[in-house]
Structure formats: C-alpha cells, structure tokens
N, C-alpha and C positions, 0 to 999 in steps of 0.2 A: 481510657480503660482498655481498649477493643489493642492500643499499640503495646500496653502495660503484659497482658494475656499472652501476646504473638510473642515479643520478648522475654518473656519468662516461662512462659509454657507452651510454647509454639509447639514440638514435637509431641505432648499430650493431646493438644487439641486436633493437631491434625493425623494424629493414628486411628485409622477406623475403627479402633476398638472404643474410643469414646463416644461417637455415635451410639452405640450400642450402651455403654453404660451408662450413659444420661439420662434416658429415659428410665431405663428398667429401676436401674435406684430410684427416680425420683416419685415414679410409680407405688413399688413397693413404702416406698418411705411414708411419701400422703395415705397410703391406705391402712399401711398401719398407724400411723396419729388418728384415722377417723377411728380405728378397732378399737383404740385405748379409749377413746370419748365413750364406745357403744358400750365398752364392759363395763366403763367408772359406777355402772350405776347410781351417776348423778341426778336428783330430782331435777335440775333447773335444766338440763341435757333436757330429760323427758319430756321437759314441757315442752321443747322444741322440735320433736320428733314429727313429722307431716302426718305419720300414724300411730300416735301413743300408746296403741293396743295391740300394738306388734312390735317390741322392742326386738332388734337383734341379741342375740345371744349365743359362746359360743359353739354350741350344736348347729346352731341355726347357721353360725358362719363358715362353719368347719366346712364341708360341701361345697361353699363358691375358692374357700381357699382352695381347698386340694385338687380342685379344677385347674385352678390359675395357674399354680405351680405344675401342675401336669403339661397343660397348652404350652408354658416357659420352659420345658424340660425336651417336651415332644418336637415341637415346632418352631419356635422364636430361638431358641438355642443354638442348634443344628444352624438354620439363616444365619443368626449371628458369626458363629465358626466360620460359615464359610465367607461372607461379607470382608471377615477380619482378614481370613487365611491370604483370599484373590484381590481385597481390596488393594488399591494403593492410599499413601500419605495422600492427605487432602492439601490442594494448595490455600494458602492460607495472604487473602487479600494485604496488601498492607494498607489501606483504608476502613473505616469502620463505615455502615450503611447513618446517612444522618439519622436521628430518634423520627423525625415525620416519613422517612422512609422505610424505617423498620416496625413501626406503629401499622404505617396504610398497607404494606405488604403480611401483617399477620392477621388484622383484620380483614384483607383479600383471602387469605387462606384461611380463615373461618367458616365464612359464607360462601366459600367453594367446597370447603368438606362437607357442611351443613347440608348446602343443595344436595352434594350425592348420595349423601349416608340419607337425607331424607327420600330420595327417588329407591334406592337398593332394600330401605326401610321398607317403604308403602308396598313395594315389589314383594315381599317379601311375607305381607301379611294378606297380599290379596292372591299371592298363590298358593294352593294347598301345603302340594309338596313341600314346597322353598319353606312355610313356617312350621308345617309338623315334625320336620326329619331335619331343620338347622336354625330356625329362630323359636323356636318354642322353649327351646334350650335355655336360655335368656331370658325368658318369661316363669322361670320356676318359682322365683321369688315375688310376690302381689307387693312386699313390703321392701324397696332397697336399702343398702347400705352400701359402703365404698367397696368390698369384694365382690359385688354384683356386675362391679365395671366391666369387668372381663371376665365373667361366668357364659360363656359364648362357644361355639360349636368353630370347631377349627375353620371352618368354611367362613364364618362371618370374623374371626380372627384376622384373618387371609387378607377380604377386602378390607376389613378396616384397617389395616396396617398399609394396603398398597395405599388407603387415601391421603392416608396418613402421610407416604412419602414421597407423592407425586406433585400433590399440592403446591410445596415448596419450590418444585421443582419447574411445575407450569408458570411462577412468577420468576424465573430465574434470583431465586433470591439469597443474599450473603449466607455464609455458614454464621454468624451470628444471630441473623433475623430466624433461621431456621433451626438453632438452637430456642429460642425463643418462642417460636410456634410450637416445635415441639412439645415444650415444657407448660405452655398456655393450654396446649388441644390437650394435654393430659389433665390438667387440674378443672380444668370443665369439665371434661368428661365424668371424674371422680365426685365432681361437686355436683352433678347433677343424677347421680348414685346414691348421695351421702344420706338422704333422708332427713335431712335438717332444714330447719325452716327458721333460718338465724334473723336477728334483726340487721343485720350488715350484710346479709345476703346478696349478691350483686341483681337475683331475680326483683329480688323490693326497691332496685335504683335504676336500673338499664331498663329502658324499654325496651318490648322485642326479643327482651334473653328470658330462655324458659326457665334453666336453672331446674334443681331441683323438684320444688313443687308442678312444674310443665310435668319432667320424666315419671314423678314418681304415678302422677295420674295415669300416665301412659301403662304403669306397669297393675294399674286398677282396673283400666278399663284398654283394653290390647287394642281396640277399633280409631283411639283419638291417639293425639297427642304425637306424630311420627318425627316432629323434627327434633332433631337431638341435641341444638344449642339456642336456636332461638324459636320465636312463633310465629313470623309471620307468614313462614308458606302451610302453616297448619290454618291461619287463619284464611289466607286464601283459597285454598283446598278445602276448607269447611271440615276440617277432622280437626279441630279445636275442640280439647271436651263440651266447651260450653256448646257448639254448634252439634251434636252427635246423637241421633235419637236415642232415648231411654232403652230403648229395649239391644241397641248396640255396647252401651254401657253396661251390660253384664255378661260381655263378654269374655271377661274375668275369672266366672265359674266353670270355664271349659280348659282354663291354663293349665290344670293340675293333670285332667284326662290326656291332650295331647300331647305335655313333657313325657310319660311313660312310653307312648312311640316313638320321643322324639330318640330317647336313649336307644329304643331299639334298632331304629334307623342307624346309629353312630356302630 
C-alpha cells in the first residue's frame, strides 16, 4: 500500500499542505456525521444518549460551532499558511513501518498524549486562574456532543495541538504511522465528545479506555474524571468519579457562573 501511495501520489503526500488537510477534513467531517445523528431526531439515537434529557440541538450546537470555526479561522489557519508557505516537501521513506510497528508506536503516542493532556488537565482545574480565564471555556456544555471537541479557549488549543504534534515526533515515527496517529487522537477525542453510549462502543470492550461515558462524567462533575482517553491514572490519582466525594460532585453547578468570566477574561 505504503509503495502504491509514494508511486502514485508521492508529491500529494509529501506537500505540507497535506498535513494540514488531513486532519482538518477529517475532523470536520466526523463532526458533522455525529451533528447529522443529533438532529435525526431518532428515537433509538435517544435511547443511546449518556444524558437523554439534554439532547443537543441546533441552538444548543450553534455556539460550540461558531467557536470552532472562529479558533480555525483565527489561529490554526494563519499556522497552517505559514507551515505550508516555509515548509519544505516531506521526504517520503521508500519503506512502509511494519503493522506491529506502526500499532506499538500509535499506541506509545496515546499514552504520552494521555499522561500530558491529563497532568496540563488537573493543572488546570486545580489553579484558579488557568480554569476561570481558559478551561471554563470548555466546561460550558454539562451535556457533550462532537462540537464540544474543540469548543476551547485559544490557549488550551495551543497546547493541545503542540501535543498533538510532538508526540509523533518524540517516537521518531514514519509519516505513515503519524498520519495514523493523527487521524486515531482525532476520532477519540470526538468519540469521547459524542455523548453516545453505543453498544459497539470501544469504552464497553477496551479496558482502561474512558471513551465517552469517562468524559462525559467529567463534564457533570468538573472535580473527576481528568484523563481524556483512558482511566487508569484517574484511578490512580483517585479523581475516578466513583472515588470523588459527593459534595465534589456538584461541582457542576458552579460551570455556568465561571464560563461568564471566563468570556471576560478572553
């Protein structure tokens, strides 16, 4: 496949400007298949919803879109332009990475995004400042859905895009495998947005992956839940909803009050 690719589209793949489209399409694309699921107003959808009594709707979505596309206009844009303008053509291996080496290497940059996005996470809610004036942002919605992903305060944009692309970088790993990662760390990310609680869910099969029902907790109660792909350093850490005292758990009722500074802040 990997010689099929280089031979036929070698000069697509390695123009920096691919980098740049791969994600954003594929981003955009997953999010809108979950928006088409949240309008259908299908009953058998509904029943799947983690919160039945807060369906998305688009008033309700309208706000994380027009964010996303803002941040993609304001900030990722601009990046991209210049990425493309000063980049150079990628060289492009004439070996492909074996499948157990492009497997262990996207799984290595899982659990290295994981760890940090969970340490910059917990950072983040245990400082004032850091969560009123740039992750509160984030926390507007108690109910997610796949525009939530990136309903985010430029600053936590920022880092999550450097972890985004350094990851790759610290495993020196093929433009293949790191096309791969990319397109993996996006659809986790979005699936643990999406607010469905499917039977094929990879949360109901993987142990250790939060998935969905982990995040969407987090976005009920802001004190648990900090790892953003799997659980076990939330279990370690003891900020497992289940491990979290009750009276932490309604810490939920305070998101609405400090979103309004967190706007002001921005």
């Amino acid at each position: 496949m990997w010689q099929y690719l280089v031979q036929h589209h070698g000069p697509t793949l390695a123009a920096p400007s691919f980098s740049v489209v791969l994600p954003v399409s594929f981003y955009f694309g997953a999010c809108c298949m979950f928006m088409l699921l949240d309008l259908s107003s299908s009953t058998w959808l509904a029943a799947h919803r983690i919160q039945p009594a807060k369906p998305p709707s688009w008033s309700t979505m309208r706000p994380a879109l027009m964010l996303t596309l803002w941040n993609q206009v304001l900030y990722v844009l601009p990046a991209a332009a210049l990425s493309i303008l000063c980049g150079s053509p990628l060289a492009l291996p004439s070996e492909a990475p074996t499948l157990i080496v492009l497997t262990v290497q996207v799984l290595l940059c899982l659990v290295t995004f994981d760890f940090c996005y969970f340490a910059w996470h917990w950072l983040f809610h245990k400082w004032r400042w850091g969560f009123r004036c740039v992750h509160s942002v984030h926390h507007r919605y108690n109910a997610t859905f796949a525009w939530v992903t990136q309903y985010v305060h430029p600053i936590e944009l920022l880092v999550t895009g450097l972890f985004s692309a350094v990851t790759p970088m610290v495993y020196s790993c093929h433009p293949l495998t790191t096309w791969a990662w990319t397109l993996v760390n996006i659809w986790v990310s979005i699936d643990a947005h999406c607010g469905y609680n499917f039977p094929w869910s990879l949360h109901n099969w993987v142990p250790f992956y939060g998935g969905a029902l982990h995040h969407d907790m987090h976005h009920q109660r802001p004190r648990t839940n900090y790892e953003p792909f799997f659980t076990y350093l939330d279990i370690l850490a003891g900020t497992a909803a289940s491990a979290v005292d009750d009276a932490h758990q309604q810490e939920v009722d305070t998101t609405t009050t400090t979103t309004a500074a967190a706007v002001a802040c921005q």
